[in-house]
Backbone bond lengths (Angstrom), bond angles and torsions (degrees), N, CA, C in turn:
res aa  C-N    CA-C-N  psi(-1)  N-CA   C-N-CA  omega(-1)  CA-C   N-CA-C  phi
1 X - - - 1.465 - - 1.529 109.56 -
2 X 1.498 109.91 123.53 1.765 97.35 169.55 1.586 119.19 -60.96
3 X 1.353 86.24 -172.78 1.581 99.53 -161.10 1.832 92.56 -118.05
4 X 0.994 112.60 156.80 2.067 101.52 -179.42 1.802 83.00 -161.42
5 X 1.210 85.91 139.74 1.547 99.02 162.95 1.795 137.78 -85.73
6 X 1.436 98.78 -21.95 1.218 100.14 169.34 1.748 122.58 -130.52
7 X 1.510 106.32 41.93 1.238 112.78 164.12 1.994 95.43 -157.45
8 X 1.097 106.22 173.30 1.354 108.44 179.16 1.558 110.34 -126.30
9 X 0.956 156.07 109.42 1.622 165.54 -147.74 1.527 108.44 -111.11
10 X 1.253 129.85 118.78 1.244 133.48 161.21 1.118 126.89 -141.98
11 X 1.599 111.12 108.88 1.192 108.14 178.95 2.218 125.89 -124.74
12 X 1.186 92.54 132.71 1.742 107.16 -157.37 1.470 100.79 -121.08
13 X 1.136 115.66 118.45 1.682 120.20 -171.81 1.127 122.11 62.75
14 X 1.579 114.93 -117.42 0.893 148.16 145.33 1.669 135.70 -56.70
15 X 1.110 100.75 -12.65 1.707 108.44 -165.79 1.720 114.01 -121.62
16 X 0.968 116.27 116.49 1.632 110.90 165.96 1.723 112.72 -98.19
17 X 1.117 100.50 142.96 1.334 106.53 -175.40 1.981 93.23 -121.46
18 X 1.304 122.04 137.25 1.712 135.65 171.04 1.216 109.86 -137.76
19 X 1.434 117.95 116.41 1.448 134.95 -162.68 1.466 98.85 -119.21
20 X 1.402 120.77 109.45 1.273 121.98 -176.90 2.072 109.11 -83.71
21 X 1.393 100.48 102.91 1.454 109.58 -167.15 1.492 124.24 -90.76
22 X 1.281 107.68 59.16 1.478 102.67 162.60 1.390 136.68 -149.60
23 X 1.599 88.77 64.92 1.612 128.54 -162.36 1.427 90.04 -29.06
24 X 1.484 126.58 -71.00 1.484 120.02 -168.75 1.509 124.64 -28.58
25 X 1.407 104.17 -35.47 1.444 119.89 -158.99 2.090 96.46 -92.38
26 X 1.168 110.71 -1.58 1.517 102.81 -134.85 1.247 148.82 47.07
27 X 1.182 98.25 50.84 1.596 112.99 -156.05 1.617 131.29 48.66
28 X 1.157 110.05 10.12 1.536 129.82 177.15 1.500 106.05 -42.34
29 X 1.526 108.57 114.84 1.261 115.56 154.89 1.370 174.80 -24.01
30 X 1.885 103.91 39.01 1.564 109.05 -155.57 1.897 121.92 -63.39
31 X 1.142 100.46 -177.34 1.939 91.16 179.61 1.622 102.39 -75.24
32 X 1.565 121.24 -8.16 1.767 110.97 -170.39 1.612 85.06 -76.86
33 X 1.684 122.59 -58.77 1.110 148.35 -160.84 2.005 96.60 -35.97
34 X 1.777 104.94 -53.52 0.966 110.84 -169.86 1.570 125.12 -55.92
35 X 2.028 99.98 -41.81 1.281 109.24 -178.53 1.364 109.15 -54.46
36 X 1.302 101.07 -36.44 1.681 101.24 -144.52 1.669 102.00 -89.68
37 X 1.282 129.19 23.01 1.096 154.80 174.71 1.637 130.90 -111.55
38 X 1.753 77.81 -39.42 1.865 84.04 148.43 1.852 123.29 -87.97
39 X 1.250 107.09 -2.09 1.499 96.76 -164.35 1.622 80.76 -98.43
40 X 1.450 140.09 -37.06 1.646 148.38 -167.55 1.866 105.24 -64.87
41 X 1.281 103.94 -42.69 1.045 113.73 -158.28 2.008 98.70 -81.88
42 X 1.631 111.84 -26.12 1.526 102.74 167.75 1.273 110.13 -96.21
43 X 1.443 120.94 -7.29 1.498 119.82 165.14 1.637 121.20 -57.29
44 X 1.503 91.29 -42.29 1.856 107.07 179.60 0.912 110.04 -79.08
45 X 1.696 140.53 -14.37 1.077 133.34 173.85 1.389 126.76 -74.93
46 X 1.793 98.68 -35.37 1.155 109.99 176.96 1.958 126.85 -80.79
47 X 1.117 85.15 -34.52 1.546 97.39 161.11 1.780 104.77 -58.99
48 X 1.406 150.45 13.19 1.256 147.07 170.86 1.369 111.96 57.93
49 X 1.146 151.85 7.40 1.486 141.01 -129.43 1.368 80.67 -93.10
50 X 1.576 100.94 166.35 1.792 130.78 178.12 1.399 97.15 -88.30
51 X 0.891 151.26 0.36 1.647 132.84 -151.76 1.179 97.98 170.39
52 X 1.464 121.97 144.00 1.548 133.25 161.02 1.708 97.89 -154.18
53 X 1.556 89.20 128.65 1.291 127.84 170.99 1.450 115.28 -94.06
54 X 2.106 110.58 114.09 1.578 107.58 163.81 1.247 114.40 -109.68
55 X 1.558 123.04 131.98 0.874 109.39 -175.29 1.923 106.45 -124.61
56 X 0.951 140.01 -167.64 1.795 153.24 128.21 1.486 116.59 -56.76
57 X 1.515 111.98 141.23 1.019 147.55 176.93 2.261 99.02 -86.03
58 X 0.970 122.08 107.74 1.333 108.50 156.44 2.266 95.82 103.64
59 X 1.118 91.10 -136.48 1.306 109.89 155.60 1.610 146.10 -160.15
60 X 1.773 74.34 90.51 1.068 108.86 -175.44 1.676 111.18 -167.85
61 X 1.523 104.26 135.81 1.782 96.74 -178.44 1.717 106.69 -86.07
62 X 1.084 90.72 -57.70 1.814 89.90 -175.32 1.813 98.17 -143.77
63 X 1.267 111.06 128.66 1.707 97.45 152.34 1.656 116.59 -104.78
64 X 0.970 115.66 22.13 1.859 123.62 165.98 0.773 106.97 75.83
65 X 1.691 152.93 163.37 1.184 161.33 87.87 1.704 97.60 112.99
66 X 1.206 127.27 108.51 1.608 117.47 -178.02 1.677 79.39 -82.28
67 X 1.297 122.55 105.42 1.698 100.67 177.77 1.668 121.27 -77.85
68 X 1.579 106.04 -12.63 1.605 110.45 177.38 1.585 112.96 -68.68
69 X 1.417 106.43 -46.88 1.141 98.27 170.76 1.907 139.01 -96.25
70 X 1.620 95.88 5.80 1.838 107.52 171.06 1.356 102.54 -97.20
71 X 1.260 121.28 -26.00 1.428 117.58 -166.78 1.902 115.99 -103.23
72 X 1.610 106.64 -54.87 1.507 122.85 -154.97 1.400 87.95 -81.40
73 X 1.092 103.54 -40.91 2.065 104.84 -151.47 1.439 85.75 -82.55
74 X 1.158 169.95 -12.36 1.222 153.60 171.11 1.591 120.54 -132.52
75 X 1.054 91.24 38.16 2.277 107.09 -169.37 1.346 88.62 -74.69
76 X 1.435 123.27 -49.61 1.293 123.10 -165.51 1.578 136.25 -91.51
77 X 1.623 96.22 10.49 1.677 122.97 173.85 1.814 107.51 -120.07
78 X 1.366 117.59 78.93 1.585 101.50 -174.77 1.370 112.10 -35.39
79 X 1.529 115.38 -58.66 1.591 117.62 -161.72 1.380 115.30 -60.89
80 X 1.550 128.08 -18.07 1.333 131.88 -178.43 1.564 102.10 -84.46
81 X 1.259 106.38 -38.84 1.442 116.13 -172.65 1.440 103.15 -60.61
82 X 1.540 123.08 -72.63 1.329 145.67 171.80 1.402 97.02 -27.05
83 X 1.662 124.40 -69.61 1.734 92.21 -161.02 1.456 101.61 -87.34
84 X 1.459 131.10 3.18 1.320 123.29 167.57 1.424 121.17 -41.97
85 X 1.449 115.62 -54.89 1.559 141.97 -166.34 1.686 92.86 -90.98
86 X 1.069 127.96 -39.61 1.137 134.47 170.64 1.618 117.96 -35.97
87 X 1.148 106.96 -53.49 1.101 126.29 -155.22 2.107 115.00 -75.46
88 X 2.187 87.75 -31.46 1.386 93.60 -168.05 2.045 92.60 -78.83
89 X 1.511 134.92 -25.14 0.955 130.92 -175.77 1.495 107.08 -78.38
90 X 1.349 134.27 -38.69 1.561 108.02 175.36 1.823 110.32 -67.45
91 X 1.345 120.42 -21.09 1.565 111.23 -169.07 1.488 91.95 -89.87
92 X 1.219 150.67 -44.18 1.515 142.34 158.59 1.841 122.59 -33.19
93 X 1.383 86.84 -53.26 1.560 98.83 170.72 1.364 111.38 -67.79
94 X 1.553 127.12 -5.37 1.666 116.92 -176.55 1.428 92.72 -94.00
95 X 1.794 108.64 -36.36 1.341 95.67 -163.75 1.436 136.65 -90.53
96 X 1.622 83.67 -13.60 1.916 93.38 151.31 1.478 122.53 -58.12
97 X 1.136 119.59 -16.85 1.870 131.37 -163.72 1.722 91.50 -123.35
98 X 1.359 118.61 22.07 1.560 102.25 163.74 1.170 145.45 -92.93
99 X 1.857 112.93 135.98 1.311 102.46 -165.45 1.363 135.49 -71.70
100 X 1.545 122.96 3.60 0.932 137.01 167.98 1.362 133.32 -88.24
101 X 1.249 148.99 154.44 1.532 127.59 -175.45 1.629 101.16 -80.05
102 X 1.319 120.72 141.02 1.132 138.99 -169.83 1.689 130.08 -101.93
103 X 1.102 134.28 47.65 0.979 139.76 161.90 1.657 141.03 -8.80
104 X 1.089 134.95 85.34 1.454 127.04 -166.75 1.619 97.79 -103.74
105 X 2.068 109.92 122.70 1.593 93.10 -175.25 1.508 87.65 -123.76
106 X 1.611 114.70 128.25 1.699 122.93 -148.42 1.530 81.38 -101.58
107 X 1.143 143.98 96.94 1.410 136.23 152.58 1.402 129.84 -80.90
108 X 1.516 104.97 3.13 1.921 105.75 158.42 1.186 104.36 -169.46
109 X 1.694 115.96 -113.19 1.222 119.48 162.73 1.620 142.67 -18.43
110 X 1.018 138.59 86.15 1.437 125.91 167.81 1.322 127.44 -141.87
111 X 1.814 115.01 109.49 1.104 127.74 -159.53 1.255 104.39 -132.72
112 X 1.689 122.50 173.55 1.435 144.55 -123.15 1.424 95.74 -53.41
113 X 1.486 157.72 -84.13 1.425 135.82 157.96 1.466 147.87 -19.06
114 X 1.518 92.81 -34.23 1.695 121.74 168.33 1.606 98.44 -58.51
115 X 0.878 117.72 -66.69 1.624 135.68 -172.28 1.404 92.24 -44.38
116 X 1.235 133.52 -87.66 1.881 139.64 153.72 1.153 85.77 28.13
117 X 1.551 110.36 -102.08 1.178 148.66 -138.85 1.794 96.93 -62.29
118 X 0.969 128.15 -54.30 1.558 137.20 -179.74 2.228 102.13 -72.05
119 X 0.869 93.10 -35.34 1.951 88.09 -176.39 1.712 97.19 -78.02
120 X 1.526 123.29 -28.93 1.657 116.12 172.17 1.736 113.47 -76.53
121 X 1.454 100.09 -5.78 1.442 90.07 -171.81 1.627 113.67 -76.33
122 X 1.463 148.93 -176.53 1.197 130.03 178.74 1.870 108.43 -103.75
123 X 1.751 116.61 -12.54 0.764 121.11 -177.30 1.800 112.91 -144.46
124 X 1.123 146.29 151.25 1.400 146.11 -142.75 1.342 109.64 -162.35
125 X 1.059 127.15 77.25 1.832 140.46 172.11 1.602 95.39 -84.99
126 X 1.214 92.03 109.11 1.979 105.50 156.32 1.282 132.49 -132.74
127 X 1.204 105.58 155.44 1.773 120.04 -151.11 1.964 87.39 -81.85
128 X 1.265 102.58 152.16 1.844 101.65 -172.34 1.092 90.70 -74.53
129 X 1.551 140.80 -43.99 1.353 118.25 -173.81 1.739 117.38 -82.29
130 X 0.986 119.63 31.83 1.542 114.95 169.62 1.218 103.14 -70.35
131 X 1.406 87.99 165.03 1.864 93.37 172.42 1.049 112.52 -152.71
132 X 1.502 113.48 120.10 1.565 126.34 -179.04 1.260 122.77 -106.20
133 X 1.887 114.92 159.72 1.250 115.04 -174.54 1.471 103.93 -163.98
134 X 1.752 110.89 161.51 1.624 106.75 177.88 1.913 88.43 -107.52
135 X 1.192 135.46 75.98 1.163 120.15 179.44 1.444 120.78 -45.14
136 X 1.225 128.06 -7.43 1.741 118.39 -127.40 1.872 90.81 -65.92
137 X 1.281 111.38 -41.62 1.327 123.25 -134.95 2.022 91.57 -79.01
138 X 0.930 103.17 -2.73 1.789 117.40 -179.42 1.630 98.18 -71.84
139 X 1.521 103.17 -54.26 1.194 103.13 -176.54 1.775 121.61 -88.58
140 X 1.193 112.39 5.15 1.649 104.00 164.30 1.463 102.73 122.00
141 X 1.636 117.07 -12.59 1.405 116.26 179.97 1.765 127.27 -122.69
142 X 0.749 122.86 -164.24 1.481 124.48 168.90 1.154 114.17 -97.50
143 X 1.740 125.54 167.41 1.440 133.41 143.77 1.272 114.66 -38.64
144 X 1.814 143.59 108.29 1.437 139.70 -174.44 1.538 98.81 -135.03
145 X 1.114 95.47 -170.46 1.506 101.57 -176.96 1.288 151.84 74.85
146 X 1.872 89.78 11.23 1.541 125.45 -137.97 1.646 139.15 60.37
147 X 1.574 98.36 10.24 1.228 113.05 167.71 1.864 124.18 -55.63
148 X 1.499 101.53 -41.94 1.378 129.47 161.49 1.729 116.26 -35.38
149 X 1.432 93.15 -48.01 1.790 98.02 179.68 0.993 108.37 -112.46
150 X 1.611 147.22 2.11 1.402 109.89 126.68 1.702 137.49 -77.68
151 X 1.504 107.31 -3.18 1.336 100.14 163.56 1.623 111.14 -60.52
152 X 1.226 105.42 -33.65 1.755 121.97 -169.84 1.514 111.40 -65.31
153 X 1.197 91.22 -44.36 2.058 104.48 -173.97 1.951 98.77 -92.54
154 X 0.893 133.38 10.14 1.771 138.74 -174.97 1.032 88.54 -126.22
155 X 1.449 141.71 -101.69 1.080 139.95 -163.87 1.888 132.77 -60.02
156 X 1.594 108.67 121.59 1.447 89.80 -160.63 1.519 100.62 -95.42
157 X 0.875 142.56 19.82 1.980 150.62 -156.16 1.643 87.76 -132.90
158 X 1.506 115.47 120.48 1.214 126.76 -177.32 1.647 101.64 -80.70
159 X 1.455 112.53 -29.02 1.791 117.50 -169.68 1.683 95.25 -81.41
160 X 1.270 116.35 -43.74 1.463 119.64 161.77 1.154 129.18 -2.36
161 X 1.395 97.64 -82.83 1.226 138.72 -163.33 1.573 111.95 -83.19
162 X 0.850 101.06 -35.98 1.952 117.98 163.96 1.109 112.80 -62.01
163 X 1.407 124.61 -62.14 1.520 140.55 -160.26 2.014 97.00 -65.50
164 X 1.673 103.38 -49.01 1.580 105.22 175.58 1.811 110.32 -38.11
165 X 1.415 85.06 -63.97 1.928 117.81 -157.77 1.571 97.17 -57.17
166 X 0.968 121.34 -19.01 1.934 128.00 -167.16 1.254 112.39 -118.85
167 X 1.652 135.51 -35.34 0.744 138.06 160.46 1.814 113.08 -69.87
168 X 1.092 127.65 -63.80 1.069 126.88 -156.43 1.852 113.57 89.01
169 X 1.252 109.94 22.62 1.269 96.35 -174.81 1.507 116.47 -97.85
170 X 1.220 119.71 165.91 1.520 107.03 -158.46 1.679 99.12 -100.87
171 X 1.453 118.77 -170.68 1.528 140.40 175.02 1.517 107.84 -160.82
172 X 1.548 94.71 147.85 1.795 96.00 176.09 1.808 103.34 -100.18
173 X 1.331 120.70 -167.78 1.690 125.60 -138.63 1.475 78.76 -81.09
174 X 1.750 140.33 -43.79 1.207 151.38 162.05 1.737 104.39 -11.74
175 X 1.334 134.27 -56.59 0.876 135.74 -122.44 1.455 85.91 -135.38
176 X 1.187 137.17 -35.18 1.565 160.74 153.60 1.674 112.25 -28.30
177 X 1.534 109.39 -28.61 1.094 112.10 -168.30 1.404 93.98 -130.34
178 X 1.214 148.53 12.83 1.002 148.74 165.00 1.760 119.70 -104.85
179 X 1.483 105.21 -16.86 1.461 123.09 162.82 1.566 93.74 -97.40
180 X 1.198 158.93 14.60 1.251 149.03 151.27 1.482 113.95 97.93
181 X 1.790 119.17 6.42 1.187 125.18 -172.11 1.791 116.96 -79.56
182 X 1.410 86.35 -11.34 2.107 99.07 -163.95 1.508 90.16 -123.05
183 X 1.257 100.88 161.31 1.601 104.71 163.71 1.671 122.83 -99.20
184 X 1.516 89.43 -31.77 1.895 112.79 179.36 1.587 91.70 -149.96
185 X 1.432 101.44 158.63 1.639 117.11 -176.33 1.750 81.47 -123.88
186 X 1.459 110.40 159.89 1.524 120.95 152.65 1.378 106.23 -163.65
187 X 1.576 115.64 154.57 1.561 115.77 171.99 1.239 95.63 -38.78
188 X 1.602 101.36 160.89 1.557 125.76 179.55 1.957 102.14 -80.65
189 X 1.229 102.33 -30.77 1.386 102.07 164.90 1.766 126.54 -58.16
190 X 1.300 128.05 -28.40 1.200 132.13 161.16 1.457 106.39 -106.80
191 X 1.086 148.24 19.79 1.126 134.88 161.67 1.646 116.42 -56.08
192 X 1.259 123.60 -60.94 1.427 115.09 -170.48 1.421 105.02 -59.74
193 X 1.513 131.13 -25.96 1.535 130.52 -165.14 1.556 88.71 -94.60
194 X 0.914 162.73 -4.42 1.732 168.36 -130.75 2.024 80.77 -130.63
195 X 1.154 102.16 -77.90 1.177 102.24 -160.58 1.290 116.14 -79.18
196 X 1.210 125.98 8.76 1.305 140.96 141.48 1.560 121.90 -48.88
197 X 0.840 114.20 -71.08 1.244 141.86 -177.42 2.050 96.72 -59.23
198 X 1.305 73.77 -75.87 1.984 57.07 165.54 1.729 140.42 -52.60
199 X 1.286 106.94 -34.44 1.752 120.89 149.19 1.090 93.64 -24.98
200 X 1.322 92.99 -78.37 2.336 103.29 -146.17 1.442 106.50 -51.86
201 X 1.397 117.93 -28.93 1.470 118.37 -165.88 1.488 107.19 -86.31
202 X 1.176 112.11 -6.74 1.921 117.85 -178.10 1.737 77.50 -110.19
203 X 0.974 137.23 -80.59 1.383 103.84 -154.24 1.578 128.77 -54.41
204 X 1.271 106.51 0.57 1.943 105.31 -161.40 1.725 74.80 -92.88
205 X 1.319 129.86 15.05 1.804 111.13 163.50 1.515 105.45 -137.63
206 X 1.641 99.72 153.15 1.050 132.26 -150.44 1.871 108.81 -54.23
207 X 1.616 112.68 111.28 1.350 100.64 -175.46 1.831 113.50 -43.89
208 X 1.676 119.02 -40.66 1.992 75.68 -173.96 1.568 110.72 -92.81
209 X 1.071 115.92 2.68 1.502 100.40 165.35 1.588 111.69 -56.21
210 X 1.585 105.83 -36.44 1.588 114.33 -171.34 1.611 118.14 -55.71
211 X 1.705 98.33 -40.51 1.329 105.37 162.66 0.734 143.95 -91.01
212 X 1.321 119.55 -15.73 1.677 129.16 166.91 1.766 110.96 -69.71
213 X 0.951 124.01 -37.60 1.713 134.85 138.03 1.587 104.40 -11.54
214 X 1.169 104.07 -77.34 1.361 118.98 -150.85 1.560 108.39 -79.25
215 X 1.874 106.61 -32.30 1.586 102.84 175.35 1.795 110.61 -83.90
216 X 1.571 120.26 -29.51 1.610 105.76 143.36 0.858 122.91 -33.97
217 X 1.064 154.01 -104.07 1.063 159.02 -56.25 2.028 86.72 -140.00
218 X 1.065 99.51 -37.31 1.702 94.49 -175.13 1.684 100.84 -89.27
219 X 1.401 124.26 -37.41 1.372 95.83 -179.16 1.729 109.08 -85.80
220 X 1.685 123.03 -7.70 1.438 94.65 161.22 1.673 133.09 -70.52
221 X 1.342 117.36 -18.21 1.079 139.26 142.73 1.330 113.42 -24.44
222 X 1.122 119.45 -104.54 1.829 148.80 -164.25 1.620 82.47 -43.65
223 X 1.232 127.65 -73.82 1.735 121.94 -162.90 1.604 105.72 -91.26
224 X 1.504 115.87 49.01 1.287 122.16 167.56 1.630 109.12 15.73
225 X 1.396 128.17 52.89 1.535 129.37 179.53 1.627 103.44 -50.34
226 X 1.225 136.87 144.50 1.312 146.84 122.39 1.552 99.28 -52.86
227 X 2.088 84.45 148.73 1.376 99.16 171.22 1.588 135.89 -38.39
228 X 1.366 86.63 -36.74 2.049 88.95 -173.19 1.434 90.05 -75.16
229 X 1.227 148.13 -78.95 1.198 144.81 -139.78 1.867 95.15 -54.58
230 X 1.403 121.20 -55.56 1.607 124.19 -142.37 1.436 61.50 -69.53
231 X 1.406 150.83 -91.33 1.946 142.45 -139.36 1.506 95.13 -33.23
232 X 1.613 127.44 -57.16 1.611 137.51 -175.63 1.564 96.84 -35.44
233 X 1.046 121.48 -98.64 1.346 143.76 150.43 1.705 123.67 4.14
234 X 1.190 108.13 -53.58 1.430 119.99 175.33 1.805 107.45 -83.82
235 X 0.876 109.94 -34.72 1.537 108.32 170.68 1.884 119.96 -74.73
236 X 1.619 110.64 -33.30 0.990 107.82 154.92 1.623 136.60 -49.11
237 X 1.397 88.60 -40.67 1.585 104.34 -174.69 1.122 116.01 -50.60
238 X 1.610 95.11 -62.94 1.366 105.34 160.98 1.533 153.43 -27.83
239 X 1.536 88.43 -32.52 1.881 92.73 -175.55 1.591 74.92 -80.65
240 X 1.133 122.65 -47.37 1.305 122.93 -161.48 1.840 113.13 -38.64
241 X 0.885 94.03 -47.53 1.626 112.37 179.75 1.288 100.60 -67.56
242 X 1.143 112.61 -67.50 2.225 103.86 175.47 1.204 110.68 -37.96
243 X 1.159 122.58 -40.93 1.592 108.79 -167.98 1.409 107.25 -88.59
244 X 1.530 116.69 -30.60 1.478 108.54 -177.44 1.521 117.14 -62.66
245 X 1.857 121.88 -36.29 1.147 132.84 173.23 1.761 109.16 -90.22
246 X 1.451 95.83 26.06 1.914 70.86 -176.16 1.558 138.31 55.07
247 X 1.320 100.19 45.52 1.685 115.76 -140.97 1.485 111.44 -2.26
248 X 1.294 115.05 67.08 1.736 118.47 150.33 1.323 111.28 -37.60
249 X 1.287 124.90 -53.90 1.128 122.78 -157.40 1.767 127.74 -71.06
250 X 1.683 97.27 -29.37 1.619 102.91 153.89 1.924 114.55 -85.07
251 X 1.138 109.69 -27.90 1.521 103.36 -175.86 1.373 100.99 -68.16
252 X 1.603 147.95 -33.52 1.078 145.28 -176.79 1.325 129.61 -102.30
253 X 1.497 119.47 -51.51 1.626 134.85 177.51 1.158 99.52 -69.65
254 X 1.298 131.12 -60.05 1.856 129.52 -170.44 1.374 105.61 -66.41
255 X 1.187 121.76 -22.69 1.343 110.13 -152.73 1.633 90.44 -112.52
256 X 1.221 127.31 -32.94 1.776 117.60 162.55 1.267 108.44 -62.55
257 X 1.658 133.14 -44.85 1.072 109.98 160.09 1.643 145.90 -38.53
258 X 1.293 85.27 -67.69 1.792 90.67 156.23 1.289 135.67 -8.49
259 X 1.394 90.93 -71.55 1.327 125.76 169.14 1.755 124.96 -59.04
260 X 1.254 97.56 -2.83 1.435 114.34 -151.02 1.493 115.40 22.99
261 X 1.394 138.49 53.29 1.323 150.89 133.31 1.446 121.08 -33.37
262 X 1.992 110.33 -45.43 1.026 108.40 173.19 1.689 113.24 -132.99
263 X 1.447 100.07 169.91 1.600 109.51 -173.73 1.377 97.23 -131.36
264 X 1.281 105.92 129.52 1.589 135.91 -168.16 1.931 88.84 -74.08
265 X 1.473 110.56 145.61 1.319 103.70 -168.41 1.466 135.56 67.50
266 X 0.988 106.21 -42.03 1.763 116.42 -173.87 1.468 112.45 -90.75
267 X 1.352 124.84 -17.18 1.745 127.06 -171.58 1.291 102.19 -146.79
268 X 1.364 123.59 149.12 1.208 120.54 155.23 1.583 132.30 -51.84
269 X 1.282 131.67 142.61 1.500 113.66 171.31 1.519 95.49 -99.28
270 X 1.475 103.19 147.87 1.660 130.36 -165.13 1.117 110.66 -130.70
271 X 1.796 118.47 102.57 0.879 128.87 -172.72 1.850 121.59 -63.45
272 X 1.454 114.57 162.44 1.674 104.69 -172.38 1.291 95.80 -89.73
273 X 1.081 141.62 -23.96 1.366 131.51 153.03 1.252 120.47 -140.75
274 X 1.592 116.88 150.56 1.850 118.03 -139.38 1.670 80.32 -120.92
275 X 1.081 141.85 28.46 1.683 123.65 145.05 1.187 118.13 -108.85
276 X 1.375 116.09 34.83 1.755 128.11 154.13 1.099 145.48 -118.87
């Protein structure tokens, strides 16, 4: 496993855990921060894991954009500058397209980049006292960076989402999930055991069902399908999925059903073998 200085990487089974470490900073975003996020993020890929967990260093998840050091400290070197900023859009862009389920766990801080980073994730557990914000507009600019379209793709209220982005005014994890930014809020006191518990329940199923989930569901999205096409599409997937698992999924789920062995909702379904 590498070694990185400003994030910490752990990965155990099934699970990666990425702790963005630079409590001082509030985890603020420099160009080292960035690289080393692209090199973690194909490390975790390759390691296969079911799940990856990002979390904050301290308390605070992300405050976005270190701007002294993405912006000031290299204004006057394009090429340092260029792959500086460079660098945070290919590791964002991997992790919107990741094959693993993606976890964002907001334990305080999370502002105008922070937000980024938590609206690409596929799932968003935050502590009730977090506290979020789109600062950009404090400092003279807009939401960029693709920050813009996940306010767009998170938030479904266009005045919402405006009123955040223009105001600059903040919300805690309460309110986070009620604008569509969280999935569940909980005290910061059960947060790490909250999202525990949620781990275990994504890994006891079958990694490509996990992703085939996740690549539905994002390209009916992205190419706005009409109904007839996403059924086209979703049925493809499907054979697709039988053959990738060896149709597990009729040799076991249909057939415990059947059997009534199992109850949809009420039990987990348990795959016949858990490296698929």
């Amino acid at each position: 496993m590498s070694t990185y200085q400003n994030i910490i990487v752990e990965i155990a089974g099934d699970v990666a855990n990425i702790t963005l470490n630079r409590p001082e900073k509030k985890n603020s975003m420099s160009p080292a921060l960035h690289a080393e996020m692209c090199d973690a993020l194909n490390e975790v890929a390759a390691a296969k894991v079911k799940v990856m967990v990002l979390t904050g260093a301290g308390n605070a998840f992300c405050g976005g954009m270190d701007l002294e050091k993405c912006f000031f400290d290299n204004w006057d070197e394009p090429e340092k500058f260029k792959e500086g900023i460079g660098h945070s859009f290919v590791w964002m862009k991997h992790l919107k397209s990741f094959p693993a389920v993606t976890i964002a766990k907001v334990n305080g801080w999370c502002f105008g980049g922070g937000m980024e980073v938590v609206g690409l994730c596929d799932i968003a557990i935050a502590a009730d006292e977090s506290t979020w914000g789109l600062s950009e507009v404090n400092f003279g600019i807009f939401p960029g960076g693709g920050t813009t379209w996940t306010v767009a793709n998170n938030m479904p209220f266009r005045k919402q989402a405006l009123y955040y982005a223009l105001t600059a005014d903040t919300f805690d994890g309460k309110r986070a999930v009620e604008l569509g930014w969280a999935s569940k809020s909980v005290p910061l006191a059960e947060l790490d055991a909250h999202t525990q518990k949620v781990v275990e329940g994504l890994v006891s199923k079958g990694r490509t069902v996990l992703a085939k989930t996740k690549e539905v569901f994002e390209k009916i999205c992205d190419l706005n399908m009409d109904f007839s096409d996403s059924v086209d599409y979703e049925i493809a997937k499907l054979f697709e999925l039988s053959r990738l698992t060896n149709d597990d999924w009729i040799r076991t789920a249909l057939q415990s059903f059947k059997k009534r062995e199992y109850k949809p909702g009420l039990e987990d379904y348990k795959l016949t073998r858990d490296d698929i």
